[in-house]
PDB file of N, CA, C and O in Angstrom:
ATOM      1  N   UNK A   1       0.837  -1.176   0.000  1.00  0.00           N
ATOM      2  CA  UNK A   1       0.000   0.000   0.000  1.00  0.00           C
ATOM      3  C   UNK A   1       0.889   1.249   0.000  1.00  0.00           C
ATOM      4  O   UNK A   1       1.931   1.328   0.650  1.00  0.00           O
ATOM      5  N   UNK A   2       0.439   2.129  -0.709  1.00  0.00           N
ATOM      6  CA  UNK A   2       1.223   3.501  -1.126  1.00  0.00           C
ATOM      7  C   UNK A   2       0.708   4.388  -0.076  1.00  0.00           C
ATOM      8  O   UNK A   2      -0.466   4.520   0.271  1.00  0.00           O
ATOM      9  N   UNK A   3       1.992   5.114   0.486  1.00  0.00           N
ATOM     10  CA  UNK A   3       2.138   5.882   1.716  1.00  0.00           C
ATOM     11  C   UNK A   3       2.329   7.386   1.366  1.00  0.00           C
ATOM     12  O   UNK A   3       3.371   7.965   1.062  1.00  0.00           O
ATOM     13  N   UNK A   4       0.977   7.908   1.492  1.00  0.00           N
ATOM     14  CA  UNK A   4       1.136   9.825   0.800  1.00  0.00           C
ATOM     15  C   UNK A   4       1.751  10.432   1.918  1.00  0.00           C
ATOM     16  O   UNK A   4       1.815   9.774   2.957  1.00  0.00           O
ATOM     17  N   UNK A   5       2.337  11.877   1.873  1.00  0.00           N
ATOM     18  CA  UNK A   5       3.002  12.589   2.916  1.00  0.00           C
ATOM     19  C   UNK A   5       2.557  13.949   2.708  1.00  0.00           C
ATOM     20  O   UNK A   5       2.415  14.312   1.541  1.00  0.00           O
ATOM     21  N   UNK A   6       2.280  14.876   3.776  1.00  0.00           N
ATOM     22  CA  UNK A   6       3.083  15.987   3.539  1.00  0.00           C
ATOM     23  C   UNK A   6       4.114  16.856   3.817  1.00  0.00           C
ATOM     24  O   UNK A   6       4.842  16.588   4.772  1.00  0.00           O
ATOM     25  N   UNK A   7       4.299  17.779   3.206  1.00  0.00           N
ATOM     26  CA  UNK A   7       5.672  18.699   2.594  1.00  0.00           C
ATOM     27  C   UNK A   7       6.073  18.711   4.782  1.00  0.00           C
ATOM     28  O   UNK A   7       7.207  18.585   5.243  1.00  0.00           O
ATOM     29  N   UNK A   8       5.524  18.788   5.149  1.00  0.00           N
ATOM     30  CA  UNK A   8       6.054  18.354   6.938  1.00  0.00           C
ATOM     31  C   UNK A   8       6.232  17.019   7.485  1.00  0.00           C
ATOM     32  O   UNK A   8       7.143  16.621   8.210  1.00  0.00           O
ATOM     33  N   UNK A   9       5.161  16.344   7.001  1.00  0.00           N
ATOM     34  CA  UNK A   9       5.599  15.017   7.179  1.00  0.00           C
ATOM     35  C   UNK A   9       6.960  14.327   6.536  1.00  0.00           C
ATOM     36  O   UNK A   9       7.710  13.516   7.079  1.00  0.00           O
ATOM     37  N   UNK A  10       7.052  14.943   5.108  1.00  0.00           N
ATOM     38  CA  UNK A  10       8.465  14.626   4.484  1.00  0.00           C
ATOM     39  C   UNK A  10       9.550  14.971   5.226  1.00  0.00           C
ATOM     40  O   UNK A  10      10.500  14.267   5.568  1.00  0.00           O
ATOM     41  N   UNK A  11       9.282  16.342   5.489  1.00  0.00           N
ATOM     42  CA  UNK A  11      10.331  17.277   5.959  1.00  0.00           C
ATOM     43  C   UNK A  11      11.409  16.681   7.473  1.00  0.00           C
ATOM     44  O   UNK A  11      12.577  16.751   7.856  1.00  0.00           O
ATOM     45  N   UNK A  12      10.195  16.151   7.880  1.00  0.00           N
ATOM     46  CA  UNK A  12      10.497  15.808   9.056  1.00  0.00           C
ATOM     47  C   UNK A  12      11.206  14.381   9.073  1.00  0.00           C
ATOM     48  O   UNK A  12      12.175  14.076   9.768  1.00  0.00           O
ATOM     49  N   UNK A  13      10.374  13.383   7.962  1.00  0.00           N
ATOM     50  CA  UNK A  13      11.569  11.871   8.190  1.00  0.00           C
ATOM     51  C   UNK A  13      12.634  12.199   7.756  1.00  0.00           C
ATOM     52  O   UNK A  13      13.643  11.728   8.280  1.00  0.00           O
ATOM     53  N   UNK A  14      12.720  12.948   6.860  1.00  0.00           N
ATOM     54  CA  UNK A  14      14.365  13.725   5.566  1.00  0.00           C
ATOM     55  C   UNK A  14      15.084  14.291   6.937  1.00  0.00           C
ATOM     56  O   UNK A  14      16.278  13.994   6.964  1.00  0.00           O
ATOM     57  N   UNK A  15      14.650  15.002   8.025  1.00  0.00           N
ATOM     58  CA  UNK A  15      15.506  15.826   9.040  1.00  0.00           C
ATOM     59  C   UNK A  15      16.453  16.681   8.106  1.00  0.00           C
ATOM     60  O   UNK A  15      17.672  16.610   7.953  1.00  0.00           O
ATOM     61  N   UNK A  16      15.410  17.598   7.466  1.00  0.00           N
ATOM     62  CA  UNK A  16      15.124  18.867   6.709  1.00  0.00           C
ATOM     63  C   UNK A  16      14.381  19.310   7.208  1.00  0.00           C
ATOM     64  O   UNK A  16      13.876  18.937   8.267  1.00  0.00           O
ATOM     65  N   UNK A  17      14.121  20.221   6.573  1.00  0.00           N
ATOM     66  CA  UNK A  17      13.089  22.048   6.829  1.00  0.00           C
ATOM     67  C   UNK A  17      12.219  22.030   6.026  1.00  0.00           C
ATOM     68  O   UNK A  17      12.726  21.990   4.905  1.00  0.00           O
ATOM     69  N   UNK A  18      11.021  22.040   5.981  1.00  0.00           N
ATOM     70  CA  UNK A  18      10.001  21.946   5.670  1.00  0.00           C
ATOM     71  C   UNK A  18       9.892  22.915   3.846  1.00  0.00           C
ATOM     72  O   UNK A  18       9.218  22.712   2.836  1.00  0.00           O
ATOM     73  N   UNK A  19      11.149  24.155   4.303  1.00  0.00           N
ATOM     74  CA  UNK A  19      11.569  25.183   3.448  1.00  0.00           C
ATOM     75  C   UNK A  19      12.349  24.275   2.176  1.00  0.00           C
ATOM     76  O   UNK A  19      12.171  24.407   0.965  1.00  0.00           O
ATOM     77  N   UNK A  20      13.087  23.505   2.748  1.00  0.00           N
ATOM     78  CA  UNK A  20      14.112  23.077   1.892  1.00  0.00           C
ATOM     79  C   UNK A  20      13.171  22.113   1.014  1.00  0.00           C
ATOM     80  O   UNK A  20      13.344  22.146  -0.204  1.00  0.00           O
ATOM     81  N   UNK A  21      12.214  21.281   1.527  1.00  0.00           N
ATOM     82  CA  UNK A  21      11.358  20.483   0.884  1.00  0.00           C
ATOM     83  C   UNK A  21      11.073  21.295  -0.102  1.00  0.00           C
ATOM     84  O   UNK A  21      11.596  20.810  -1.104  1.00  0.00           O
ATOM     85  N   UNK A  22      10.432  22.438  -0.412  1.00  0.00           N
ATOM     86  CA  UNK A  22       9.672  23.691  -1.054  1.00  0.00           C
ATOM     87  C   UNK A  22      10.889  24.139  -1.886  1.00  0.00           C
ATOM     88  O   UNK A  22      10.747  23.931  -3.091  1.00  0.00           O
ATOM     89  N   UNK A  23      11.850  24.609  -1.581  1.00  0.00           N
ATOM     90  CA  UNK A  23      13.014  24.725  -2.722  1.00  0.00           C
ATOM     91  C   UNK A  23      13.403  23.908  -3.546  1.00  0.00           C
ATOM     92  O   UNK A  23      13.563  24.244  -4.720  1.00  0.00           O
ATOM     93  N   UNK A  24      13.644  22.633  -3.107  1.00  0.00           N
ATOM     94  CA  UNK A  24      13.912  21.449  -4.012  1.00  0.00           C
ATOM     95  C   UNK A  24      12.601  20.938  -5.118  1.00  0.00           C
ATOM     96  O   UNK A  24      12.813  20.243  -6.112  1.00  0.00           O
ATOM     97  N   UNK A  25      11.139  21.480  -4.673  1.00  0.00           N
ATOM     98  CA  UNK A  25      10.176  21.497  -5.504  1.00  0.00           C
ATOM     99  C   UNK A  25      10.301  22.641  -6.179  1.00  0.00           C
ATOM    100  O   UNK A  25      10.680  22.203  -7.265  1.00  0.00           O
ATOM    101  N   UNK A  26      10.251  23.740  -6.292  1.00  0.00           N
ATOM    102  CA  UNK A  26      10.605  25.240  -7.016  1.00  0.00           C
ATOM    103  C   UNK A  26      11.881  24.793  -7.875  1.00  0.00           C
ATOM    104  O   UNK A  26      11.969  25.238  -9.020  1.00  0.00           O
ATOM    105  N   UNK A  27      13.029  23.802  -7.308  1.00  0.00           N
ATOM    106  CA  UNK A  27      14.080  23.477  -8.432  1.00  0.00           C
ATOM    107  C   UNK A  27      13.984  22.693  -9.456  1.00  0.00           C
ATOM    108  O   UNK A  27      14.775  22.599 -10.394  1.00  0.00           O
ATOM    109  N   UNK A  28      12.686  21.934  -9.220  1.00  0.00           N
ATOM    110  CA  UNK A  28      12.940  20.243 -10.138  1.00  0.00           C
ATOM    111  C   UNK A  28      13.240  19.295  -9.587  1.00  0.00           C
ATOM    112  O   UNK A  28      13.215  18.182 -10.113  1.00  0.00           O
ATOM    113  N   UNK A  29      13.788  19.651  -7.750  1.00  0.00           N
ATOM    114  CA  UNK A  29      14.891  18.176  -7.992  1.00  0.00           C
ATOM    115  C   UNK A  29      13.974  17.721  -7.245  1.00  0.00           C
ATOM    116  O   UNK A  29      14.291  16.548  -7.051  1.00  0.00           O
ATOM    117  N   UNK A  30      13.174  17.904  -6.792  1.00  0.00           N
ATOM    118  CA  UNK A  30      11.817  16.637  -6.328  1.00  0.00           C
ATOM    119  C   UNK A  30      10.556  17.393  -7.500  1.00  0.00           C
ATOM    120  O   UNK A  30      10.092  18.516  -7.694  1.00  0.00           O
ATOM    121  N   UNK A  31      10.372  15.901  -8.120  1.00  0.00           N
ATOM    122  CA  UNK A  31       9.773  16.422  -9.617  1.00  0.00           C
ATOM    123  C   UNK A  31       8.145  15.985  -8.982  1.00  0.00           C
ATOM    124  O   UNK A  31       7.903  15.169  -8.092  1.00  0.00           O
ATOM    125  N   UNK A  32       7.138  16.854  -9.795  1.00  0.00           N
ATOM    126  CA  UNK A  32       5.726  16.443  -9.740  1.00  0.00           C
ATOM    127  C   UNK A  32       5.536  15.734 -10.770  1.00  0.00           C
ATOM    128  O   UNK A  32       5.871  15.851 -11.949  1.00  0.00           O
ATOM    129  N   UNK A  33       4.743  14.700  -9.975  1.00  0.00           N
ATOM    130  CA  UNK A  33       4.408  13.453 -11.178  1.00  0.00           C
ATOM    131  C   UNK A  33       5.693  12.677 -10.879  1.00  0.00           C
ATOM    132  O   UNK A  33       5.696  12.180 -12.005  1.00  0.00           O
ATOM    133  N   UNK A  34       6.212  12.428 -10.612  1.00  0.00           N
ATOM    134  CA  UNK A  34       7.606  11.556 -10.232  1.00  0.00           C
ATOM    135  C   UNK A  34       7.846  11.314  -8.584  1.00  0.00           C
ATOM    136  O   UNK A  34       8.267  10.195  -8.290  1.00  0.00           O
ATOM    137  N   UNK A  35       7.648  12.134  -7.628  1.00  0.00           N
ATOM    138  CA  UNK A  35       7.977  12.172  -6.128  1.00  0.00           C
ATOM    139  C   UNK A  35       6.707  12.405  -5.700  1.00  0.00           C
ATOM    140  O   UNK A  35       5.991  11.594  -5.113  1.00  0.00           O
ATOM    141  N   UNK A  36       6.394  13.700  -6.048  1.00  0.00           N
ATOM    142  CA  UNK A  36       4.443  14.063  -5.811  1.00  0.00           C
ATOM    143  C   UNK A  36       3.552  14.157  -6.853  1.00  0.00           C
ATOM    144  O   UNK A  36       3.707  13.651  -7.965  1.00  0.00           O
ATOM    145  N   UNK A  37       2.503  14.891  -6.434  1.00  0.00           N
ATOM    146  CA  UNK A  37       1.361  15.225  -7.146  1.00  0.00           C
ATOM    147  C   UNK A  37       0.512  16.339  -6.249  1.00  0.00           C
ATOM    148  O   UNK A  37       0.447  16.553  -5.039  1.00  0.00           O
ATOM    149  N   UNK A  38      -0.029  16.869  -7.267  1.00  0.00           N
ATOM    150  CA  UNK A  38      -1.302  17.839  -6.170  1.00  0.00           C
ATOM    151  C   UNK A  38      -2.403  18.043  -6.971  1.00  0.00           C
ATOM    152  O   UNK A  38      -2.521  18.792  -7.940  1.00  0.00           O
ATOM    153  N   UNK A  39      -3.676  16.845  -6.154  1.00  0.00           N
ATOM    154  CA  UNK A  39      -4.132  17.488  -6.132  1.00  0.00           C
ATOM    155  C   UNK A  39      -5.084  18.545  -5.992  1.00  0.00           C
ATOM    156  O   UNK A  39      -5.023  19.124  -4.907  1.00  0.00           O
ATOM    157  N   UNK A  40      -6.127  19.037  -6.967  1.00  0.00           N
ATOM    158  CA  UNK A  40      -6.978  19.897  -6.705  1.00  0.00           C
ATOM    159  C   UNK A  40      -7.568  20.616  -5.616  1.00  0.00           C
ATOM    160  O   UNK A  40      -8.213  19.811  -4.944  1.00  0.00           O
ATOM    161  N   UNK A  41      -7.629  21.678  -5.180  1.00  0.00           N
ATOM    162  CA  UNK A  41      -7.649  21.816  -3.555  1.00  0.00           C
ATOM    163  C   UNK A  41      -7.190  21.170  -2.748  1.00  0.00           C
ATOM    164  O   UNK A  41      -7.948  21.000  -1.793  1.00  0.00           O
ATOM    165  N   UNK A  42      -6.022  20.587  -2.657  1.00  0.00           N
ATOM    166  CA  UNK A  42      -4.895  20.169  -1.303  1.00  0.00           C
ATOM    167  C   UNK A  42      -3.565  20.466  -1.697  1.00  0.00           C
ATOM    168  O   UNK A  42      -3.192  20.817  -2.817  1.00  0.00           O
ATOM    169  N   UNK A  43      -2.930  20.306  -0.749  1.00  0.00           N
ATOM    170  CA  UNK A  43      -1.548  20.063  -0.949  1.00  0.00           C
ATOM    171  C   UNK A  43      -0.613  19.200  -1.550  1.00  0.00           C
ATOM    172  O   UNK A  43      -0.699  17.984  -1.723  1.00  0.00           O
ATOM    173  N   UNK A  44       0.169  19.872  -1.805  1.00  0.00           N
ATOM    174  CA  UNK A  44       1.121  18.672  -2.421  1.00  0.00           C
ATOM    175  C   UNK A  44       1.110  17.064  -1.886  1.00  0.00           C
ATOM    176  O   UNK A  44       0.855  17.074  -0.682  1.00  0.00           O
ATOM    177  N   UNK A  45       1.318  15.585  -2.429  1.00  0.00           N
ATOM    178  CA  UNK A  45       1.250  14.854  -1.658  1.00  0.00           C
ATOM    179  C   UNK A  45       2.296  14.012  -2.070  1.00  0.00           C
ATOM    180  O   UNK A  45       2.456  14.070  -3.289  1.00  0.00           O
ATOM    181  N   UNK A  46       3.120  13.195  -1.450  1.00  0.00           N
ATOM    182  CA  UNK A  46       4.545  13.208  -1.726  1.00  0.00           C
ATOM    183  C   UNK A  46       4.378  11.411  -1.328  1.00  0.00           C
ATOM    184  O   UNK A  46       4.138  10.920  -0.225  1.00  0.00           O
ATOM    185  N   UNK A  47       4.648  10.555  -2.932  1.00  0.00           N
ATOM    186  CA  UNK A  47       4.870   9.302  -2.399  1.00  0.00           C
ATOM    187  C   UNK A  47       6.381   8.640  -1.713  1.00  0.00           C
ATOM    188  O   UNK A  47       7.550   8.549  -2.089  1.00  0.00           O
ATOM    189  N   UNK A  48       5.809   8.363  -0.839  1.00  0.00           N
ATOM    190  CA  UNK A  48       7.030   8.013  -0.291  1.00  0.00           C
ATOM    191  C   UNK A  48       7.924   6.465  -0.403  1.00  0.00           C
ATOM    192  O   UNK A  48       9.039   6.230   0.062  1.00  0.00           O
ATOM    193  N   UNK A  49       7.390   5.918  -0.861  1.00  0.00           N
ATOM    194  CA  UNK A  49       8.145   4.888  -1.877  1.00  0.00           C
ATOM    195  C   UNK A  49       8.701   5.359  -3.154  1.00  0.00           C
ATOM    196  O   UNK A  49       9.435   4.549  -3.722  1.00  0.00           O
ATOM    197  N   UNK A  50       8.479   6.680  -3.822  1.00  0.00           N
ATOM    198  CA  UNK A  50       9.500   7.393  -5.102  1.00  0.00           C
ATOM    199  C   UNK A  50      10.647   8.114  -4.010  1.00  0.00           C
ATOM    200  O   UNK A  50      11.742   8.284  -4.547  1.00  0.00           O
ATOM    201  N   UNK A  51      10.560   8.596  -2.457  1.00  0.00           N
ATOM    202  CA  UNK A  51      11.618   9.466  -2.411  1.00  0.00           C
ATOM    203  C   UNK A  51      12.480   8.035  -1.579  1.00  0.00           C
ATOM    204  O   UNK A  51      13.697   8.095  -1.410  1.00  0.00           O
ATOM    205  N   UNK A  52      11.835   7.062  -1.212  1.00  0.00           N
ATOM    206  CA  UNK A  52      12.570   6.023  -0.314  1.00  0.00           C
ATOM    207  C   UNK A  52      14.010   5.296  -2.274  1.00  0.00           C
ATOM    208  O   UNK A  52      15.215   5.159  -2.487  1.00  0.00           O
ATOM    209  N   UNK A  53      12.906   5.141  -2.923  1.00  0.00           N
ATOM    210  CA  UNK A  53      13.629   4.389  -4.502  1.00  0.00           C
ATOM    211  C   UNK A  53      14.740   5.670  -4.543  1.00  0.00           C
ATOM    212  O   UNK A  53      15.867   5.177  -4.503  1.00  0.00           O
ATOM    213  N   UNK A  54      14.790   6.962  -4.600  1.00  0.00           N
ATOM    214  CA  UNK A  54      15.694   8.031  -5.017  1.00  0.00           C
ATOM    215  C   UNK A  54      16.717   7.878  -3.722  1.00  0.00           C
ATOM    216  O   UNK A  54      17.919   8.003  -3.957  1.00  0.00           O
ATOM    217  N   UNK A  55      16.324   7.636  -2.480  1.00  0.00           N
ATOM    218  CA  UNK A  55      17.234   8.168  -1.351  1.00  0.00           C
ATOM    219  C   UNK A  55      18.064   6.792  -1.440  1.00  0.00           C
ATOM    220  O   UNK A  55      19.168   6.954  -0.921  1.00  0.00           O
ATOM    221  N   UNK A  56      17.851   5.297  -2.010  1.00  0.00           N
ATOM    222  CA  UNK A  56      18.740   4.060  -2.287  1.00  0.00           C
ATOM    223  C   UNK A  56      19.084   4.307  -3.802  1.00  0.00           C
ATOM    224  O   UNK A  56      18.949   3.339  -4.551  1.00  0.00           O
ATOM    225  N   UNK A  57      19.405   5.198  -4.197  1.00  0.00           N
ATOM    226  CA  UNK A  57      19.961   5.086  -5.691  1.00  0.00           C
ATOM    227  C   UNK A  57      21.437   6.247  -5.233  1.00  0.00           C
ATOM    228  O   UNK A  57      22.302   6.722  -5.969  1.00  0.00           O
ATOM    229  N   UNK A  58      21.255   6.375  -3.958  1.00  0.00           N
ATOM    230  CA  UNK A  58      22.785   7.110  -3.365  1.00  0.00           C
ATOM    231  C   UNK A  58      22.756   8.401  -3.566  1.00  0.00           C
ATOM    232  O   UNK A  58      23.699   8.992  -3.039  1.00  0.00           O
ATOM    233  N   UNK A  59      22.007   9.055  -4.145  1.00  0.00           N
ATOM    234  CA  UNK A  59      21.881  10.592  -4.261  1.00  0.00           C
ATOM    235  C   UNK A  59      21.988  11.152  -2.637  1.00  0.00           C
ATOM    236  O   UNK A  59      21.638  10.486  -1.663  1.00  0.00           O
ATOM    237  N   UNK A  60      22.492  12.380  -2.595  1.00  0.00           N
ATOM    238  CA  UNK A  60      22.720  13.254  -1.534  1.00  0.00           C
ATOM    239  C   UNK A  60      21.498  13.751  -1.080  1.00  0.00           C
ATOM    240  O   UNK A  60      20.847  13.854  -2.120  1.00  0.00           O
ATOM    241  N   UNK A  61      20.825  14.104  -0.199  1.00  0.00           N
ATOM    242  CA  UNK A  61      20.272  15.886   0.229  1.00  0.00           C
ATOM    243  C   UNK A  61      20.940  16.450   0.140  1.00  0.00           C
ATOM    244  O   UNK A  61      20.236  17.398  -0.208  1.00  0.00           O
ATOM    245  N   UNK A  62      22.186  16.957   0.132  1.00  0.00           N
ATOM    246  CA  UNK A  62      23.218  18.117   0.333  1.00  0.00           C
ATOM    247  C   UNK A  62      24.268  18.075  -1.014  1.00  0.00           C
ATOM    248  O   UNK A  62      25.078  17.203  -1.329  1.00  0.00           O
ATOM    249  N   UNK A  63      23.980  19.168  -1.581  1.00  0.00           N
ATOM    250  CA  UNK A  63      24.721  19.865  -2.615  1.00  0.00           C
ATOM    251  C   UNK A  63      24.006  19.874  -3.961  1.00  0.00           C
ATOM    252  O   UNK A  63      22.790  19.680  -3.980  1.00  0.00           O
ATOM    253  N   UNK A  64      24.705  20.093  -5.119  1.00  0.00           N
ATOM    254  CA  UNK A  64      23.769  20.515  -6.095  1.00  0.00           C
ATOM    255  C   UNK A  64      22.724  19.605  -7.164  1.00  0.00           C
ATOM    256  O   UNK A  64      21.544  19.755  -7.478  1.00  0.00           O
ATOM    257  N   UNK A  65      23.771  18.601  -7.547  1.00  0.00           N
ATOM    258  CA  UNK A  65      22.604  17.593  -8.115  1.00  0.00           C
ATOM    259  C   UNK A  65      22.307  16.791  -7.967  1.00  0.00           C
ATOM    260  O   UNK A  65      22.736  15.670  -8.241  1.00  0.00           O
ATOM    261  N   UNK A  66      21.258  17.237  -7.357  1.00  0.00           N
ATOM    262  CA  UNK A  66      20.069  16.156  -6.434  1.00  0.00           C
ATOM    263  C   UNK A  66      19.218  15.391  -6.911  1.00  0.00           C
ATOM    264  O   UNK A  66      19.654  15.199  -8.045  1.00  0.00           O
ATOM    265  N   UNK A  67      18.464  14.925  -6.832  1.00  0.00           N
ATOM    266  CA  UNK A  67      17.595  13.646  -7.140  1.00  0.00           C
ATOM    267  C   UNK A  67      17.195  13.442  -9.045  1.00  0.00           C
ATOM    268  O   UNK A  67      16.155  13.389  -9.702  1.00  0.00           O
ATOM    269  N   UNK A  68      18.905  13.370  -9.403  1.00  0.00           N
ATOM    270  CA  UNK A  68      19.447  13.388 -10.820  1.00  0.00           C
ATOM    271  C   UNK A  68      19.223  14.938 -11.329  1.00  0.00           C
ATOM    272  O   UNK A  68      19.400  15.109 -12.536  1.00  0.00           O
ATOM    273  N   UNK A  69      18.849  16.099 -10.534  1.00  0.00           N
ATOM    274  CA  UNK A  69      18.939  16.859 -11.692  1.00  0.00           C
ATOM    275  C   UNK A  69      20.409  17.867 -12.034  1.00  0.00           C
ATOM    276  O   UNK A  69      20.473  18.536 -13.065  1.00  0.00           O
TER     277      UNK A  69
END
């Protein structure tokens, strides 16, 4: 079963900032339609089996190209 999040709930298993979640969406490097989706009247909703598959493919949180971009 697929486990939705939000941009705090992410923020918080990542032990990130809720901000940084929101920048890395404004960059690309957590893509919609690929990590999340939103929609229609709610918030973003963030599967967390796409950021668990990205965080075992060895990519960083920290520095510039992040979740391949």
């Amino acid at each position: 079963m697929e486990e939705y999040l939000t941009i705090a709930e992410v923020a918080a298993r990542l032990k990130i900032t809720p901000k940084t979640v929101k920048n890395k969406m404004a960059a690309g490097i957590i893509k919609r339609g690929v990590h999340y989706f939103s929609p229609q009247g709610l918030g973003p909703c963030f599967r967390w089996s796409a950021l668990i598959a990205w965080l075992e493919h060895g990519k960083s949180l920290k520095g510039r190209n992040e979740f391949g971009a």
